[in-house]
C-alpha positions in Angstrom: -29.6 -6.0 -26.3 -28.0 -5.6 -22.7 -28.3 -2.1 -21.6 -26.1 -2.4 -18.2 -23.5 -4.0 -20.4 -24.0 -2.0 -24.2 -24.6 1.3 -22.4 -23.1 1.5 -19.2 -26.9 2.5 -17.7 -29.0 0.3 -15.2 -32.6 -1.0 -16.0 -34.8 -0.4 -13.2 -38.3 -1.6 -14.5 -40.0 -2.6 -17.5 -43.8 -1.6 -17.9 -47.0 -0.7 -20.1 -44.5 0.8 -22.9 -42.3 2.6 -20.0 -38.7 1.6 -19.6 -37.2 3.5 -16.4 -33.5 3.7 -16.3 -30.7 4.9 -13.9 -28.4 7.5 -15.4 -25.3 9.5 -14.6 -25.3 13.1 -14.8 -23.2 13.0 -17.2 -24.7 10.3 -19.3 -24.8 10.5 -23.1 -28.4 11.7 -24.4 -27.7 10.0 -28.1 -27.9 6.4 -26.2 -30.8 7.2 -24.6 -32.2 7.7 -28.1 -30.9 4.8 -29.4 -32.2 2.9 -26.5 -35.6 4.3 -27.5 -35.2 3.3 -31.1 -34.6 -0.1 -30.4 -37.2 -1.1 -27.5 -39.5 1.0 -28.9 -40.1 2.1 -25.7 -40.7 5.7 -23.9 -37.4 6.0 -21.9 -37.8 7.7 -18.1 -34.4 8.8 -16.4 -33.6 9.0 -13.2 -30.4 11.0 -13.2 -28.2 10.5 -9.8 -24.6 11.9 -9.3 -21.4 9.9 -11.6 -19.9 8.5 -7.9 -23.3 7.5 -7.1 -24.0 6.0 -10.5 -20.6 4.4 -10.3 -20.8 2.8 -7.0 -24.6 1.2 -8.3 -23.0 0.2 -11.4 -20.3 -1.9 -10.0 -22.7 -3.7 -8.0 -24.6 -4.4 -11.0 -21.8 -5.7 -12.8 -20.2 -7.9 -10.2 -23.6 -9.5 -9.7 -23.9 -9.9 -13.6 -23.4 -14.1 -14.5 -19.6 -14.1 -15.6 -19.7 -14.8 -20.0 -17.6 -16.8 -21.7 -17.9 -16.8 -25.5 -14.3 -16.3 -27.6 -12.2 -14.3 -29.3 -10.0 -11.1 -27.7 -8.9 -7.5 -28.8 -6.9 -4.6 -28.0 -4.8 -3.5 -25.1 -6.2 -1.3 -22.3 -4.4 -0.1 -19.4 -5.4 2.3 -17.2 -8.9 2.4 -18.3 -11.7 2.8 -16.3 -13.2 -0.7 -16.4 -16.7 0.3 -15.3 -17.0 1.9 -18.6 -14.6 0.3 -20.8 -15.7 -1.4 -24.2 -15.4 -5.1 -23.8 -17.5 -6.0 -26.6 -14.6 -9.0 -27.3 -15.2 -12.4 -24.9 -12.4 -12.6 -23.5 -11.8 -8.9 -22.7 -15.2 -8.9 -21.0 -14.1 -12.0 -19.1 -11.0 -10.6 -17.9 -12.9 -7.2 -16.7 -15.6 -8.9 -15.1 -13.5 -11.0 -12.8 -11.6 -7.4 -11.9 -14.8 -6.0 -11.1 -15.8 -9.1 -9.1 -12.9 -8.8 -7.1 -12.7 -5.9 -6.6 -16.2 -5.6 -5.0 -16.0 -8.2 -2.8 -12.7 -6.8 -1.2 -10.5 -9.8 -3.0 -6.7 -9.9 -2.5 -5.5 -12.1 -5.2 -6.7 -13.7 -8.5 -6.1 -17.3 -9.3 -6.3 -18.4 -12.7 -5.6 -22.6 -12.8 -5.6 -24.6 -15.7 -6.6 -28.3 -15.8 -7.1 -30.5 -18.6 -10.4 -29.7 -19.4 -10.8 -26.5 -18.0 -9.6 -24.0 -16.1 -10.9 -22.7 -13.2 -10.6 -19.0 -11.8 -10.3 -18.5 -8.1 -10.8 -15.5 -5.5 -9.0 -15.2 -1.9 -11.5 -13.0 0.5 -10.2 -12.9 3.7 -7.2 -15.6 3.1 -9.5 -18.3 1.9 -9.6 -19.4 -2.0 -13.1 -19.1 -3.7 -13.9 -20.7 -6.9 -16.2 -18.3 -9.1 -16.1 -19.2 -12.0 -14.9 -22.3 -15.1 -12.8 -21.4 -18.2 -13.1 -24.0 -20.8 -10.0 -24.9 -22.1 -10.5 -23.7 -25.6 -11.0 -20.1 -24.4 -8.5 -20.6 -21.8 -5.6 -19.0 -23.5 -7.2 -16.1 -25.4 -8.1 -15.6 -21.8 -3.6 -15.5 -20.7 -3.2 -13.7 -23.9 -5.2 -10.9 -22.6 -3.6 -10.5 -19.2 -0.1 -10.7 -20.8 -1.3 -8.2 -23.2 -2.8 -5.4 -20.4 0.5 -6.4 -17.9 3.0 -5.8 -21.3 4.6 -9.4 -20.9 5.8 -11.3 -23.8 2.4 -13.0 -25.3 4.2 -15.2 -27.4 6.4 -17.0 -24.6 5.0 -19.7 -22.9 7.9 -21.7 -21.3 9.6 -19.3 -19.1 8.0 -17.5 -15.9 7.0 -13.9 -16.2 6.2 -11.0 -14.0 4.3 -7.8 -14.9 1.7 -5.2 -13.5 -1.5 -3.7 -14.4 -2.9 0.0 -13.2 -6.6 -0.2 -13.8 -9.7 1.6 -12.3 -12.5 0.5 -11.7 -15.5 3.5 -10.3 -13.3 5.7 -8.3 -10.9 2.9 -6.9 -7.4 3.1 -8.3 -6.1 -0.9 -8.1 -2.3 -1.4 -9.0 -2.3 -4.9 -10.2 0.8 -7.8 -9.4 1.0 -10.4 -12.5 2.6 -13.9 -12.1 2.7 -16.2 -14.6 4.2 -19.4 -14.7 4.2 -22.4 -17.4 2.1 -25.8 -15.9 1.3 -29.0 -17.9 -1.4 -27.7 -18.9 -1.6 -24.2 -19.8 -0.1 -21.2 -17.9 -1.1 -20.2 -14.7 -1.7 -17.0 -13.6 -2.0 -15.0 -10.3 -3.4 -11.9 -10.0 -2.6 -9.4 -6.5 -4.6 -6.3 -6.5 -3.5 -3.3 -3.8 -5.6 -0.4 -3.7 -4.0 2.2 -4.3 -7.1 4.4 -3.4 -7.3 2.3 0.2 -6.3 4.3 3.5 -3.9 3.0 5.6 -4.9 1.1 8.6 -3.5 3.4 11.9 -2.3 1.9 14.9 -5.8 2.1 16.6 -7.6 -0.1 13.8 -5.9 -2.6 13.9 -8.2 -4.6 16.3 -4.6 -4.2 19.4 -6.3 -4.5 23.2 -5.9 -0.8 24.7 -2.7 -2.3 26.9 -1.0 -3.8 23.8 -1.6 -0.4 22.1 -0.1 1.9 24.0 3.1 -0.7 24.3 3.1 -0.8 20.4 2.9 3.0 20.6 5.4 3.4 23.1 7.8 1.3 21.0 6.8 3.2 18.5 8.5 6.2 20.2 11.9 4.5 20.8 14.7 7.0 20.0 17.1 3.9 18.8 17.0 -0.2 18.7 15.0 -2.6 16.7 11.7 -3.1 16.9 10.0 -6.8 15.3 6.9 -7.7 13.7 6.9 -11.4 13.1 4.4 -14.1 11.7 3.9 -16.2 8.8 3.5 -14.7 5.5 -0.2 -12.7 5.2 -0.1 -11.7 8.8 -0.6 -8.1 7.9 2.9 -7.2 9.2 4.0 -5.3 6.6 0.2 -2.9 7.8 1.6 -3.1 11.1 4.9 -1.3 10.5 3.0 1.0 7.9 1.3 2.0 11.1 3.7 2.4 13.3 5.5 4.9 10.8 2.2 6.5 10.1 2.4 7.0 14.1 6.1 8.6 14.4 5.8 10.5 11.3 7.6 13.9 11.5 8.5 16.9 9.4 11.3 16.8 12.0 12.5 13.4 11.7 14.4 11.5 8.4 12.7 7.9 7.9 13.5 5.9 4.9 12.0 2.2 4.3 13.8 -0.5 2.3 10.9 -3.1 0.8 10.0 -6.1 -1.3 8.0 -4.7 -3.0 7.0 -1.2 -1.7 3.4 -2.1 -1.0 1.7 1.7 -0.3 3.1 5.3 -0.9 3.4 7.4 2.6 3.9 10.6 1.9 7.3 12.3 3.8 8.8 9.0 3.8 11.4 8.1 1.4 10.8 4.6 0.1 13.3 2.4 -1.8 12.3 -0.6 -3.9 14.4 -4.2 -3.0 15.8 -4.7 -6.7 18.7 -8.0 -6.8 18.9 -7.7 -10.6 21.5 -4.5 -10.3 22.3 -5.9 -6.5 20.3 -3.7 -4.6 19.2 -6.5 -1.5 18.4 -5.4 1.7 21.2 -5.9 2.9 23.1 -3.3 0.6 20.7 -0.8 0.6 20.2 -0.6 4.8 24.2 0.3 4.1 23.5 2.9 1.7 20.4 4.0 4.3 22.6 4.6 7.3 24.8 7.5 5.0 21.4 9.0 4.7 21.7 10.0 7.9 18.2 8.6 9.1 16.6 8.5 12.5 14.0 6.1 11.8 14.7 2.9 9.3 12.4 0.6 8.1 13.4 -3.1 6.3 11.1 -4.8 4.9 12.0 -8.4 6.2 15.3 -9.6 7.7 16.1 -12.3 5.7 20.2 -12.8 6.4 22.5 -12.7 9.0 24.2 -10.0 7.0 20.8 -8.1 7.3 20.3 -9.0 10.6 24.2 -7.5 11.8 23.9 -4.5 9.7 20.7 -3.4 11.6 21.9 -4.5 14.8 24.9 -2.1 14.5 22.3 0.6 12.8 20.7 0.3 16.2 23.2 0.2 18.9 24.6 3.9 16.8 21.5 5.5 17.3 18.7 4.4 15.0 15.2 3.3 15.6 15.2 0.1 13.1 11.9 -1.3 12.0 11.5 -5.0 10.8 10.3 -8.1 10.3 10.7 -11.8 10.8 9.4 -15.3 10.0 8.8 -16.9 13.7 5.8 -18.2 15.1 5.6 -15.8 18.5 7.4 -12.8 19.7 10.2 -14.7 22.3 11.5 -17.0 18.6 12.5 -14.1 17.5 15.1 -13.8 20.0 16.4 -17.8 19.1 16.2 -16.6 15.6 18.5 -13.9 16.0 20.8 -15.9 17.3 20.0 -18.3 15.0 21.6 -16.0 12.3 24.7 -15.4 14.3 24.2 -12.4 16.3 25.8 -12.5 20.3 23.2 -12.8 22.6 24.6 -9.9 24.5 23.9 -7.6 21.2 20.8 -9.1 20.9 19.9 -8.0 24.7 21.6 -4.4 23.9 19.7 -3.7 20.7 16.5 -5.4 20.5 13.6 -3.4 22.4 10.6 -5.0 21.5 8.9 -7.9 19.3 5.4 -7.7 18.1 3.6 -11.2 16.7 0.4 -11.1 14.9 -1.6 -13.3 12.6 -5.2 -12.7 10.9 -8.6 -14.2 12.2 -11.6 -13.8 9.8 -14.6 -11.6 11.4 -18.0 -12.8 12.0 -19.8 -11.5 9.2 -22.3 -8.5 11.4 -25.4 -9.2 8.8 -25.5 -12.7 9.6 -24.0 -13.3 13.3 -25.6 -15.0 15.6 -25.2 -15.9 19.2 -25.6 -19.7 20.2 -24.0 -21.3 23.6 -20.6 -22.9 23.7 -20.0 -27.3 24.0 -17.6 -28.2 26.8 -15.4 -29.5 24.7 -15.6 -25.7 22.6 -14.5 -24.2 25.8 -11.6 -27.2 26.5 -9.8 -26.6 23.3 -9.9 -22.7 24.4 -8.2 -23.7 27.8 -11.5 -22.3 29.4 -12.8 -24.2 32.0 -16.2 -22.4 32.3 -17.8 -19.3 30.8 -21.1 -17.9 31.1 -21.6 -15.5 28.3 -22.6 -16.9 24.8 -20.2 -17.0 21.8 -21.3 -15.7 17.9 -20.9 -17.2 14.9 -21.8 -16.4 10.9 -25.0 -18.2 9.7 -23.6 -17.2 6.3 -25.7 -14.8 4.0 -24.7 -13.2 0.2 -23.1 -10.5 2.2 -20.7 -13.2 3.0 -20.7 -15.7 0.0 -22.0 -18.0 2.9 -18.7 -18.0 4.7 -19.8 -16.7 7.9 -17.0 -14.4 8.0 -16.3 -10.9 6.2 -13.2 -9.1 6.7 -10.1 -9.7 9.1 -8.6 -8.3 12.4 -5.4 -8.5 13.5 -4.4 -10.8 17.3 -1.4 -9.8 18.5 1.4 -10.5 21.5 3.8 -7.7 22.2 6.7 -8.4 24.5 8.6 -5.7 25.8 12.4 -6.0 27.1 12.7 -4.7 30.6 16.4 -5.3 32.4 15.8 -8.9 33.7 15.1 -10.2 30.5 17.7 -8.6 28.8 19.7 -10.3 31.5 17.7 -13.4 30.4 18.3 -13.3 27.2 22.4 -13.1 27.8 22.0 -16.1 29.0 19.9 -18.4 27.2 17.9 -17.7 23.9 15.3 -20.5 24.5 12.2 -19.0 23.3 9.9 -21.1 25.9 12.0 -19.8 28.9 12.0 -16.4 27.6 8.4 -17.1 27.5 8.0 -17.9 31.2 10.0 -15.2 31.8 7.4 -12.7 30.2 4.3 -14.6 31.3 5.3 -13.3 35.4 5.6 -10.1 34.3 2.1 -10.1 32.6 2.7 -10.6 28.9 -0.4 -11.8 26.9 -0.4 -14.4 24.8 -1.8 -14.5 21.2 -4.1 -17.5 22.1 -5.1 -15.1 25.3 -6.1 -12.1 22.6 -7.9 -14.2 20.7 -9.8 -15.9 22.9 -10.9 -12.1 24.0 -11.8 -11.4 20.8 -14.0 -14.7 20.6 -15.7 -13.5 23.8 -16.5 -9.9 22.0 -18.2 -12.0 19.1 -15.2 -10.5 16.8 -14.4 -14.2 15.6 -15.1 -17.3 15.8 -13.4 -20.2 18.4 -13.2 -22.1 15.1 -11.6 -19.7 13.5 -9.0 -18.6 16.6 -7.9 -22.5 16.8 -7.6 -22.9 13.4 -5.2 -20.0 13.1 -3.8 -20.3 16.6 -2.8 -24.0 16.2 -1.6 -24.2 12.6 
């Protein structure tokens, strides 16, 4: 008999005939007696509040050895998983991994077959973890229950599928994103998790310098043009421009966003789902927008030079357009643009402002320690002395022995004053743009980061790793 995982109640300790165990208030007094019954035991409570209870309880689970046994049963969706019935193998399988994640602040779920087994995978903090092996013979009871929770076809197994999952799991509401595509050997499956429960970030968490802040924030405040976010995919760009409308939202003002997919609900803002099956891209639906009569637009990515003109033209007549961009610093953007066929001299009209980013893991604060840096440290850095020491994880279980827990945000912002809007009329080389901005005191991603490595925020490991790639 397991009593965290039978009755949803936590053993404490085990003595002379005395079995002491964490309860809810609202726990259920005929399992207490059937605890009793079984044990033999005199049962002592110690009752704490449901969130409490729930909070301990996930712990306890996630720390729990994953099972694997074998056979599956019945859907559930929307279940609290912290005190569903997973009596079945691969139920219990599919829950604990949930829980897992979910505790340790995971953003996506990797489920890779092999030819023996299969192994299951976390990301924390952009990096994949493996937790966990799936023999092959359980493998696809293991599929079959995803399929069955995210309402995808179970019998098909040669086509790709997409589906979602709304679980919860203690008071955390997680909105689940299922892919699931056919391999050699087996299906694979990824799992994306948004909290649904999770704040949005605001402008002043998102680890901006004070100067770069207030420029984001006075872009922010733009009463027309466009205004960039650009970086690789996982840059937390799409958190940026959450921010940004979090920071301009208005009773007073209309803002509708256009996105792929539409990430987090903000209340007042009218958000419209990217949907190509019934031709509804972004580039029709910023049409449709701009007889909405908006003053502030957001798009969730320019991907087109159709998308790209139509949100020029929004801008020059009046609206503040919000978007982002695939380019590895803020002056590509402005070769990209005319990359995609818009005049340089509509470019230099329109665009106001371009804001790169990319994501550094944090120093993990329960295991960070400070140590002095190696010439050759402070070379790659472009440092050519520095007294002060730098920090670094030891790694600890708070961690998973990474080093690192969490992520912050380094950034470039470069504004467009009149000389290089001249500039930019008449060449769109990004490193000459560059130069350009550099004399009038822009800052550099590498120059944020190495701040931030200074602070003991990250890691020069870490800043070169991300800088450089």
């Amino acid at each position: 008999m397991n009593i965290l995982r039978d009755y949803r109640l936590i053993p404490l300790e085990e003595r002379d005939g005395l079995l002491r165990i964490l309860a809810p208030e609202s726990y259920r007094a005929e399992d207490v007696e059937e605890i009793r019954f079984l044990t033999g035991k005199d049962v002592e409570l110690v009752v704490v509040p449901d969130e409490e209870f729930a909070r301990e309880l996930q712990e306890r689970l996630s720390a729990e050895e994953i099972r694997i046994e074998g056979e599956e049963e019945e859907r559930v969706e929307g279940l609290d998983l912290l005190h569903a019935q997973d009596d079945s193998p691969a139920v219990s399988l599919v829950n604990s991994v949930l829980i897992k994640a979910s505790t340790v602040g995971a953003s996506d779920i990797h489920f890779e077959p092999y030819e023996n087994e299969a192994v299951v995978r976390l990301r924390m903090d952009g990096i994949l973890h493996d937790i966990l092996k799936v023999p092959a013979s359980t493998y696809q009871n293991v599929v079959s229950r995803i399929k069955v929770m995210s309402n995808l076809n179970v019998a098909e197994r040669r086509i790709p599928q997409d589906g979602r999952i709304r679980v919860r799991i203690g008071n955390r509401d997680l909105d689940v994103r299922v892919s699931v595509v056919p391999t050699v050997f087996g299906e694979r499956v990824v799992l994306r998790l948004l909290d649904k429960t999770g704040s949005l970030l605001t402008l002043d968490r998102l680890g901006l310098v004070p100067e770069d802040e207030v420029k984001v924030k006075r872009l922010a405040r733009k009463p027309y043009g466009i205004v960039l976010v650009t970086g690789p995919t996982g840059a937390g760009k799409t958190t940026t421009l959450y921010a940004m409308l979090l920071y301009v939202k208005d009773p007073r003002k209309n803002i509708i966003t256009i996105e792929d997919p539409v990430e987090y609900q903000i209340k007042g803002v009218s958000q419209i789902q990217v949907n190509p099956k019934v031709g509804l891209t972004f580039a029709t639906g910023l049409r449709s927008i701009l007889r909405q009569d908006p003053d502030i637009i957001m798009v969730g990515e320019i991907r087109d030079s159709e998308t790209a003109d139509i949100a020029v033209h929004a801008a020059l007549t009046g609206h503040l357009v919000l978007s982002t961009l695939h380019t590895n610093d803020a002056p590509s953007a402005v070769t990209r643009l005319s990359d995609m066929g818009i005049e340089p001299f509509l470019i230099a009209s329109s665009l106001e402002g371009v804001i790169a980013q990319r994501l550094v893991r944090r120093i993990c604060e329960a295991c960070k320690e400070a140590y002095t840096p190696s010439e050759e440290e402070l070379r790659e850095l472009g440092l050519e002395s520095y007294e002060g020491p730098f920090y670094r994880g030891q790694g600890c279980d708070h961690c998973l022995g990474t080093g690192y827990r969490g992520r912050v945000g380094i950034f470039e912002v470069l504004e467009l004053d009149e000389d290089l809007r001249s500039l930019i009329t008449r060449t769109q080389d990004a490193q000459e743009i560059r130069r350009a901005a550099v004399r009038r005191g822009f800052r550099t991603m590498l120059e944020d980061g190495i701040e931030k490595v200074k602070r003991g925020v990250t890691t020069s490991s870490e800043l070169i790793s991300v800088v450089r790639s």
